[in-house]
Structures are given as C-alpha cells and as structure tokens.
Backbone as JSON, one array per atom type, in Angstrom:
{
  "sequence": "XXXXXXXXXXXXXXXXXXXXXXXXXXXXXXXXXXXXXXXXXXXXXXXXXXXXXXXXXXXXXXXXXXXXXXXXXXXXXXXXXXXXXXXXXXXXXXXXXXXXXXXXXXXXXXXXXXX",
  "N": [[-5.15, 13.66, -4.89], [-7.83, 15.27, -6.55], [-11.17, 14.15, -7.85], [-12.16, 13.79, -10.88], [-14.59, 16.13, -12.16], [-17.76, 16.42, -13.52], [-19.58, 17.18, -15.82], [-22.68, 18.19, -17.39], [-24.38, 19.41, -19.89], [-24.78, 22.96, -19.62], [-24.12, 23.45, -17.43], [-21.62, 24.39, -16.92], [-19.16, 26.77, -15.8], [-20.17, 30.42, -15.81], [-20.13, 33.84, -16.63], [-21.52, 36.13, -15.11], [-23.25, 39.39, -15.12], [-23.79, 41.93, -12.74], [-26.28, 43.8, -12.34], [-28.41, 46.69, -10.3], [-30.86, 47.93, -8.8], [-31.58, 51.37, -8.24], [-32.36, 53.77, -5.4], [-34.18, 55.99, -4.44], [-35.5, 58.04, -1.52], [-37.97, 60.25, -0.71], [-39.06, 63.32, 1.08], [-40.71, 62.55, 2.06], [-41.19, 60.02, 3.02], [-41.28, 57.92, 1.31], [-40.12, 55.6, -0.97], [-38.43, 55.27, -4.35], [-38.14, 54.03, -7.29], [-34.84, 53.48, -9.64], [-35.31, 53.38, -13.45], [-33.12, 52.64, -14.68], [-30.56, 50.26, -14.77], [-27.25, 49.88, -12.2], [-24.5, 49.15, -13.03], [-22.65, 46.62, -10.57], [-20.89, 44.38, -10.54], [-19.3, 41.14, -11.34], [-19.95, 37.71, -11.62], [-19.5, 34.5, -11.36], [-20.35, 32.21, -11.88], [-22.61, 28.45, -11.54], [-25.33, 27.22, -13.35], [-28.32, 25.99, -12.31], [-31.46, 24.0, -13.03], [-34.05, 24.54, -10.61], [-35.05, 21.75, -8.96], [-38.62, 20.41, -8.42], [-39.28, 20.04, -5.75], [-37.91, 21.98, -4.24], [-38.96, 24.19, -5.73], [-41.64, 24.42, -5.38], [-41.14, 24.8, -2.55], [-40.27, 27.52, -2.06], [-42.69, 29.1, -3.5], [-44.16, 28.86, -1.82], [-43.87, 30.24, -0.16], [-43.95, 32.95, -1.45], [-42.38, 33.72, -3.98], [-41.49, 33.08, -7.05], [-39.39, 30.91, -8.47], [-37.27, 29.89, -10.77], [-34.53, 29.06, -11.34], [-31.42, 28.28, -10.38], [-28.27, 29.57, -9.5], [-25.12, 28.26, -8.41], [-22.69, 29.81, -6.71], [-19.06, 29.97, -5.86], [-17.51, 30.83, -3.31], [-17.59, 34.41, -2.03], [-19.63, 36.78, -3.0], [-21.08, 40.2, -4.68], [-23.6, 40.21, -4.74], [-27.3, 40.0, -4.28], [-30.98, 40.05, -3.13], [-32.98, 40.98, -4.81], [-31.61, 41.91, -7.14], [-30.31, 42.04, -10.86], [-29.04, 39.41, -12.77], [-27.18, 38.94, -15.17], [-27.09, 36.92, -18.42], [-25.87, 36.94, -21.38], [-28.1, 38.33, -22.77], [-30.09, 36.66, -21.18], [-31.86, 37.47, -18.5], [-32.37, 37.05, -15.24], [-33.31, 37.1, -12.21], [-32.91, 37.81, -8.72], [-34.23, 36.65, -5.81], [-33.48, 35.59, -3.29], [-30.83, 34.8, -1.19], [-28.43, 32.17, -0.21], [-26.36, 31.29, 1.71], [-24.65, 28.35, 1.62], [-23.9, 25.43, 3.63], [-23.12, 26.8, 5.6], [-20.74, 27.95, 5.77], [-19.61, 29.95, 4.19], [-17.85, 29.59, 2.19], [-19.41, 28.54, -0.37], [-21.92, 29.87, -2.16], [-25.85, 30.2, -2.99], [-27.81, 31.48, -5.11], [-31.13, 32.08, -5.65], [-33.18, 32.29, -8.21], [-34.96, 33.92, -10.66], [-36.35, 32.91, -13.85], [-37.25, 35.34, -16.12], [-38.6, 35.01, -19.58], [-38.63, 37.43, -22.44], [-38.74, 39.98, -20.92]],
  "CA": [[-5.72, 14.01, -6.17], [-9.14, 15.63, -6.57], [-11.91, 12.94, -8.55], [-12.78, 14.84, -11.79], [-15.8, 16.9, -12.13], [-18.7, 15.77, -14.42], [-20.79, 18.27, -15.88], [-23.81, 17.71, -17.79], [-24.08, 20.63, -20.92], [-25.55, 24.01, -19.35], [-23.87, 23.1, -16.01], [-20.37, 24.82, -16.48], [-19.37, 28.21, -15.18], [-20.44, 31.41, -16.76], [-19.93, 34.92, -15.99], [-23.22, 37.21, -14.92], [-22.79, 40.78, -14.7], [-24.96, 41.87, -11.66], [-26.6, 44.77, -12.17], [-28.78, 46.36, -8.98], [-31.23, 49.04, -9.24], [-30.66, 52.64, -7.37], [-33.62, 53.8, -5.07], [-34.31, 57.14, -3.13], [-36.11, 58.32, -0.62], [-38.2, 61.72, -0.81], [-39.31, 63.83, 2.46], [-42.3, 61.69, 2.88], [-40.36, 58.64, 3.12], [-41.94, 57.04, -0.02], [-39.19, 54.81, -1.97], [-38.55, 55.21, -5.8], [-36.76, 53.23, -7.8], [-35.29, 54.54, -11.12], [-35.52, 52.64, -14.27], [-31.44, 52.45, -14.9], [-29.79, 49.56, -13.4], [-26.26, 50.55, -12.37], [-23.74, 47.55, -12.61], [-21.87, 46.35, -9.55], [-19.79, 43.93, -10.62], [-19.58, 40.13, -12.1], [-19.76, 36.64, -10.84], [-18.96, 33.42, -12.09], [-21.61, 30.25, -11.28], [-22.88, 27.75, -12.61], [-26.77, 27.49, -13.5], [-29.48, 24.71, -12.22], [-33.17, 24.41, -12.47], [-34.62, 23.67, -9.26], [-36.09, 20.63, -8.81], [-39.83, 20.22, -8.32], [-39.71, 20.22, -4.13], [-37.76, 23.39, -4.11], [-39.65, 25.19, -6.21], [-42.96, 24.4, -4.54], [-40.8, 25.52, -0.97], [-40.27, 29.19, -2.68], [-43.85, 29.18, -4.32], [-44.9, 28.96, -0.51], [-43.2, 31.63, 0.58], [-44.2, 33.65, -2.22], [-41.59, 33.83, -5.05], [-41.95, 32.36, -8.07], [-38.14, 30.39, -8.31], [-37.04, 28.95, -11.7], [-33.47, 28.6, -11.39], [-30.58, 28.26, -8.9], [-26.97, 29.81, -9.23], [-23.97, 28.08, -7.56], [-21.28, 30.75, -6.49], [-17.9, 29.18, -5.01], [-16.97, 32.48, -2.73], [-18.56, 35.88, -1.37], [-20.42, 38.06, -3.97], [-22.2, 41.0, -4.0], [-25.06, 39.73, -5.38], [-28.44, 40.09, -2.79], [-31.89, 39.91, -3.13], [-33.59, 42.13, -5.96], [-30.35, 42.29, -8.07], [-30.68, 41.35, -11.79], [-28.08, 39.14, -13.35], [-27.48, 39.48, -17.03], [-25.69, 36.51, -19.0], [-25.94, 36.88, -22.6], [-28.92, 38.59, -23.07], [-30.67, 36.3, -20.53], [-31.91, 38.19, -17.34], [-32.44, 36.19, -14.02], [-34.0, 38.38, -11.3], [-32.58, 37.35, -7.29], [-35.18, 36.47, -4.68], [-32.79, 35.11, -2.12], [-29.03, 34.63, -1.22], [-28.35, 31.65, 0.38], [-25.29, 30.34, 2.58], [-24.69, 27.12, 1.8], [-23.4, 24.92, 4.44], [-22.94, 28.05, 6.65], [-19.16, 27.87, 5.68], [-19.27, 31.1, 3.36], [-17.21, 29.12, 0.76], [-20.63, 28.41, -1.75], [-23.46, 30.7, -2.15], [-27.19, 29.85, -3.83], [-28.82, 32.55, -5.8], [-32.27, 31.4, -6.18], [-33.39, 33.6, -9.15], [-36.61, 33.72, -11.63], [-36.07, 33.89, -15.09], [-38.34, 35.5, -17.25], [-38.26, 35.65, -20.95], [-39.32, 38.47, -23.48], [-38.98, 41.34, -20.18]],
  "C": [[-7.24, 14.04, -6.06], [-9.99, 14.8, -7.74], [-12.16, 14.1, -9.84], [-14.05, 15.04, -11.94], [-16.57, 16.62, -13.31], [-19.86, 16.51, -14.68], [-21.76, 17.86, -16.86], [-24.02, 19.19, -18.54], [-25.09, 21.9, -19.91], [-25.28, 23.59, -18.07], [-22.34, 23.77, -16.12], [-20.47, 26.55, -16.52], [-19.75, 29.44, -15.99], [-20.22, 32.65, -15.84], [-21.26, 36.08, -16.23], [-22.68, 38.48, -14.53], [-24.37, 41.36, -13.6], [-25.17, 43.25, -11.87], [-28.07, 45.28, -10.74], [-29.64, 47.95, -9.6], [-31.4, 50.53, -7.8], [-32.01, 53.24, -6.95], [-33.44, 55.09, -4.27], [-35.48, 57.07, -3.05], [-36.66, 59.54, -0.37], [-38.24, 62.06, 0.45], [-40.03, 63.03, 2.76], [-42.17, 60.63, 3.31], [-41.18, 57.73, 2.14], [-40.17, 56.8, -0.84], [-39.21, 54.52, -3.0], [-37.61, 54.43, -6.25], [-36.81, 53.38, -9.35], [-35.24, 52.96, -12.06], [-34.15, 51.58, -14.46], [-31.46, 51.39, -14.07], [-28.23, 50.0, -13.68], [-25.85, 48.73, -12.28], [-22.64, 47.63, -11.77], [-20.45, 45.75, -9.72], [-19.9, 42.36, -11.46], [-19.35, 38.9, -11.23], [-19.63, 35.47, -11.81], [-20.05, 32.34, -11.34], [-22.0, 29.64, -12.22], [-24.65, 27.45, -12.24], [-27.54, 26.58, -13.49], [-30.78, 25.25, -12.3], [-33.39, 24.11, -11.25], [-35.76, 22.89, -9.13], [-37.71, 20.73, -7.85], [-40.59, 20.66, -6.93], [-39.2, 21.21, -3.86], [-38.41, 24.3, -4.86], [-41.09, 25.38, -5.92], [-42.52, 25.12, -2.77], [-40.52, 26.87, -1.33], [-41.45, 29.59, -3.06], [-44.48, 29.49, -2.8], [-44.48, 30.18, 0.12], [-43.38, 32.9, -0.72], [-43.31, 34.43, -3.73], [-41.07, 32.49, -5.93], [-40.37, 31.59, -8.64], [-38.2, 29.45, -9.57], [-35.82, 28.39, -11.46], [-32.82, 28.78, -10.1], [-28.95, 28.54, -9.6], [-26.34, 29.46, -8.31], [-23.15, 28.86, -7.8], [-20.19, 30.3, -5.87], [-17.57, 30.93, -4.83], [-17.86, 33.15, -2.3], [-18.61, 35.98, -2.98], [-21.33, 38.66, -3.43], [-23.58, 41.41, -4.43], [-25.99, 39.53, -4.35], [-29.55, 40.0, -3.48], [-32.19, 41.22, -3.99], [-32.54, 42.69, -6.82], [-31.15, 41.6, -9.37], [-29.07, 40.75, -12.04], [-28.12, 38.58, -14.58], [-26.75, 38.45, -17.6], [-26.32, 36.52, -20.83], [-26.99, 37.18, -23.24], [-30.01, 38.3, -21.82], [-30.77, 37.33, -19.27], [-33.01, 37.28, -16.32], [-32.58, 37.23, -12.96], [-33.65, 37.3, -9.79], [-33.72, 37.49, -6.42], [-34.52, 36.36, -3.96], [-31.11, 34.67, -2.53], [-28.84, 33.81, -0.27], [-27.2, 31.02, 1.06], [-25.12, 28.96, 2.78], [-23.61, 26.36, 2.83], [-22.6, 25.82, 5.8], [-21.64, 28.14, 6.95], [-18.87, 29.4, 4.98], [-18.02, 30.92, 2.17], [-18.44, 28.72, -0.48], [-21.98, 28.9, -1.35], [-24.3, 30.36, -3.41], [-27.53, 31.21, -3.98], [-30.17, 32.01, -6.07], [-33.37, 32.61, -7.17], [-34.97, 32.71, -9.97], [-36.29, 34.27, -12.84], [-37.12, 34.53, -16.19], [-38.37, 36.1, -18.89], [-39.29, 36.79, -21.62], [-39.74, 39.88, -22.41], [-37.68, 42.01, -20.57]]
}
C-alpha cells in the first residue's frame, strides 16, 4: 500500500493546453514567427514556485523562471511553448528529465501577467 499524498492548495493536478507557435523560413534564411499559436495538445501537472536557489540558477543562465510544472510521463511540451490554464499563460524555458528515468518531467516556465 502506497502512503497517501499530501497536497498543500494550488499543488493538485491541472490540465494546460500547450499551445506552440509556427515559424518559417524565407530564401534568405531569416526566421518568422506568426502571431497564431496553433495547439498541440494537453498535459496534466501540477504547479510549484521555485524556490529562491533555483531561480537565481535560471537568472544565471539567462531566463527569468517563476514557476515549475511537474509532468508524470512524456509530453510534447519543449522549450518556447506556451501553456494556457484558465486564462493564465506560463511561457517554457526548459524541459527537464527528472531523474533521467523519463517517468517525471520539469517544465520550468515564466509567468507573466496582463500579456
């Protein structure tokens, strides 16, 4: 028997619809990217801030990291995706492999209100 799980309010799962935005390539090789985002598909995680020392280790590396999505599974959620829950929009910097098992993936996203 598995110990029961203890969540803390704004810690249980939610469903994000990942939308991704669609980019060509002219003759010149200059890269556009249109306004539209198309949507991929949906994921289910659950939503942390990141504490104080991770968000100073992203700040160093140059992206500005408010929050952190836990994913149990693959998704096809990547770097420069948006994910949409209820209005809210959370923008992907990084996709992380946790425990290099490919059973729980980190989203480390930036949320910004009133864009």
């Amino acid at each position: 028997m598995q110990p029961p799980i203890f969540l803390i309010p704004g810690q249980q799962l939610r469903k994000y619809d990942i939308y991704r935005k669609t980019s060509k390539t002219d003759e010149k090789g200059k890269v556009t990217y249109t306004v539209d985002e198309q949507l991929i598909g949906t994921v289910s995680g659950s939503l942390v801030k990141v504490g104080q020392s991770e968000a100073e280790r992203w700040k160093q590396q140059g992206h500005s990291v408010t929050h952190k999505i836990v994913v149990r599974g693959a998704t096809k959620a990547k770097a420069e995706d948006v994910l949409v829950f209820d209005g809210m929009r959370y923008y992907v910097h990084a996709k992380e492999n946790r425990a290099q098992l490919g059973r729980f993936f980190s989203l480390y996203c930036e949320y910004r209100s009133g864009v």
